[in-house]
Structure formats: C-alpha cells, structure tokens
C-alpha positions in Angstrom: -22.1 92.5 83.4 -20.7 90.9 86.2 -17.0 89.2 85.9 -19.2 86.3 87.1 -21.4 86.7 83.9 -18.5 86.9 81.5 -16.3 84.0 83.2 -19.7 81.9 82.7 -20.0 82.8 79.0 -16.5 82.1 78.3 -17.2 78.7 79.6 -20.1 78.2 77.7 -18.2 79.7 74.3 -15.2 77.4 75.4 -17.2 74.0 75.2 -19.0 75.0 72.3 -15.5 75.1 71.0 -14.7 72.5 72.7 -17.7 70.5 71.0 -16.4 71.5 67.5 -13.1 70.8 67.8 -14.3 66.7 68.8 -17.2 66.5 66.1 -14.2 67.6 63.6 -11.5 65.3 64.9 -14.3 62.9 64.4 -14.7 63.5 61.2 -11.0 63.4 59.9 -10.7 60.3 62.1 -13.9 58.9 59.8 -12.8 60.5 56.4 -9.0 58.7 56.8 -10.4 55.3 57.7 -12.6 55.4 54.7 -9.3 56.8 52.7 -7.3 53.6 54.3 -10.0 51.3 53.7 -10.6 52.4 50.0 -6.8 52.5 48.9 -6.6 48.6 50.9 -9.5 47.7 48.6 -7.7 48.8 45.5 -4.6 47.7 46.2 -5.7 44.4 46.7 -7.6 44.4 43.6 -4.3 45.9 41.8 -2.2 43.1 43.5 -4.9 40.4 42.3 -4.4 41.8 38.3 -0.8 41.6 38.9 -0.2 38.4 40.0 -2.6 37.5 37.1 -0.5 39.1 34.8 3.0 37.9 36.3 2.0 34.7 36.2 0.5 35.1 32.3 4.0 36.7 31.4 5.4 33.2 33.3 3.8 31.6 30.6 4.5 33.4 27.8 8.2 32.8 29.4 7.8 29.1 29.6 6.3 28.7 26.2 9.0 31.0 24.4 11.7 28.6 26.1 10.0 25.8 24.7 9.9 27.1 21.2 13.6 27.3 21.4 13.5 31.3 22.2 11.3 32.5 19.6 8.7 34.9 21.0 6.1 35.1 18.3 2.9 35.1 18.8 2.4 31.9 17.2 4.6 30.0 20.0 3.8 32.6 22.8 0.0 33.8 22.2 -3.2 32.6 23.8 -4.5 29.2 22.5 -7.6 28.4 23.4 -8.5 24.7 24.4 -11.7 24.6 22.4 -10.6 26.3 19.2 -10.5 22.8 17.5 -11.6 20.7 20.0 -14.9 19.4 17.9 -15.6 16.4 20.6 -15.6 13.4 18.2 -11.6 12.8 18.7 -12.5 10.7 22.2 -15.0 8.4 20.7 -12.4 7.3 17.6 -11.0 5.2 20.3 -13.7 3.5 21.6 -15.0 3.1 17.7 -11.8 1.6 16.8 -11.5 -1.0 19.7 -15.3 -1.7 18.7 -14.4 -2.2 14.7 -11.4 -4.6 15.7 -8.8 -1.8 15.0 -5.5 -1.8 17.0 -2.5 0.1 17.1 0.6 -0.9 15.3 2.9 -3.0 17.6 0.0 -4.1 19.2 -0.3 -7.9 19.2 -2.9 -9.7 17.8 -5.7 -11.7 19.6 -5.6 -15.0 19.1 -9.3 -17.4 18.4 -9.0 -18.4 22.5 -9.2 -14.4 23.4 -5.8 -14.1 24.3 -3.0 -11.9 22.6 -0.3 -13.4 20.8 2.5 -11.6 20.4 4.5 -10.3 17.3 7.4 -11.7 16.1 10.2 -9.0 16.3 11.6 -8.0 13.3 15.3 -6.2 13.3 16.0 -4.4 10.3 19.5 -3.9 9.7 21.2 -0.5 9.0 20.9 1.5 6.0 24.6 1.5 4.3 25.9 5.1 4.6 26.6 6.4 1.0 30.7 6.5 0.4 31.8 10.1 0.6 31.9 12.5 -2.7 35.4 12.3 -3.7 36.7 16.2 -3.4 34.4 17.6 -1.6 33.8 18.3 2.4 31.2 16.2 4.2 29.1 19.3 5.7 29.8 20.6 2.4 28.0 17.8 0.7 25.8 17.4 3.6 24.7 21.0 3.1 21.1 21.3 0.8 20.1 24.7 1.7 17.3 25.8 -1.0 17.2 29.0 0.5 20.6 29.9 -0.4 20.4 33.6 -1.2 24.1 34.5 -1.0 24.6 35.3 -5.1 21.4 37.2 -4.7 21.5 40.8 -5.7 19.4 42.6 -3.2 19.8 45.8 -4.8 18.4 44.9 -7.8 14.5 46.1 -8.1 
C-alpha cells in the first residue's frame, strides 16, 4: 500500500467521522429543543394552575376578611350559585306587581293611575330605662347566657 492509498483512506475514515459527528450534533440539537419545548409546555400549564389557585386563595382571603377573620369553611368554602337557586324567586316579582302587591314605603296608586304618596309618620324615641340603682351599666347591660365561669370543667 501506497502512502497515497493510506492518506486516501484516512480521508475517507475522516468524513465518515466527520458525517457522525454532524448526524449526532443533530440529534442533541433535536433532542434539547423537544426538552425546551416540553418543559415550556408544562410550565405554562403549571403557571395557568397557579394563578388559578392564587387567585382562589384571593378569595378565600377576601371572604375570611368579610366574615370578620373567621376562616371556616362555612364563611370561606366553595358556594355554589345554583345550590338553591330553584328559578321561581325572579317571577315573585313580576307576580306581585301583577296581584297589586307593593313594597312597604311604596306609595299607593291613586283611581287616576298616579301615585300618591304616604304621609310620613315620625315615631318618637323609645324612653331609655332609668339605670339599676347599684349596679354598673355594662354590668347590667351584660346578658350572657353562655356564662360558664362557675362551671366545673373537671367534673365528669
């Protein structure tokens, strides 16, 4: 063999290498944009949950605040709109109108189709009862009937 011959097969051996060494670049160049594009997808989907959850624990927030702090599940728990919604409530008002019905405060019609107004009426004051003699008013003002402070707890 020639040094002709063997500098010809090196060159053929070095782009057959050469060849490899592109088809696997390829590869890892295909495999991490289908690693990127699958860990986008599921962050986005992870991002989407949590901002569904932030903005239920919002909420939750909003409606303990409203309850004057307490978190139970009662004040803070899932309600849904058409638990006792059974439908009829929207056509009581159109029933009433219909049956001559009205509101209280509302004026009267008169025979000519026209309202006439109430005559106000002030009530005056209820008279505050005179203080217990002896005692002290949140004393006296003080009707707790769960009192438990002479209970004995020990007591089975």
């Amino acid at each position: 063999m020639s040094s002709e011959d063997a500098l010809a097969a090196m060159r053929a051996k070095l782009s057959t290498l050469e060849a490899e060494n592109t088809a696997r670049a390829a590869l890892l160049d295909r495999s991490r944009d289908e690693a990127v594009a699958e860990s986008k997808e599921k962050l986005d989907k992870q991002g989407k949950i949590q901002g569904e959850v932030f903005t239920r624990l919002q909420e939750r927030n909003r409606r303990a605040k409203a309850a004057g702090g307490w978190a139970t599940e009662s004040t803070v728990g899932e309600k849904p709109d058409d638990e006792s919604d059974f439908g009829f409530e929207e056509d009581d008002a159109e029933n009433d109108r219909r049956a001559g019905y009205r509101p209280a405060g509302e004026p009267e019609p008169a025979a000519g189709g026209r309202a006439v107004p109430l005559p106000k009426v002030e009530t005056p004051p209820a008279p505050q009862p005179p203080p217990v003699p002896g005692r002290h008013r949140r004393g006296a003002a003080r009707t707790d009937e769960d009192d438990f402070a002479n209970t004995d707890w020990l007591a089975t």
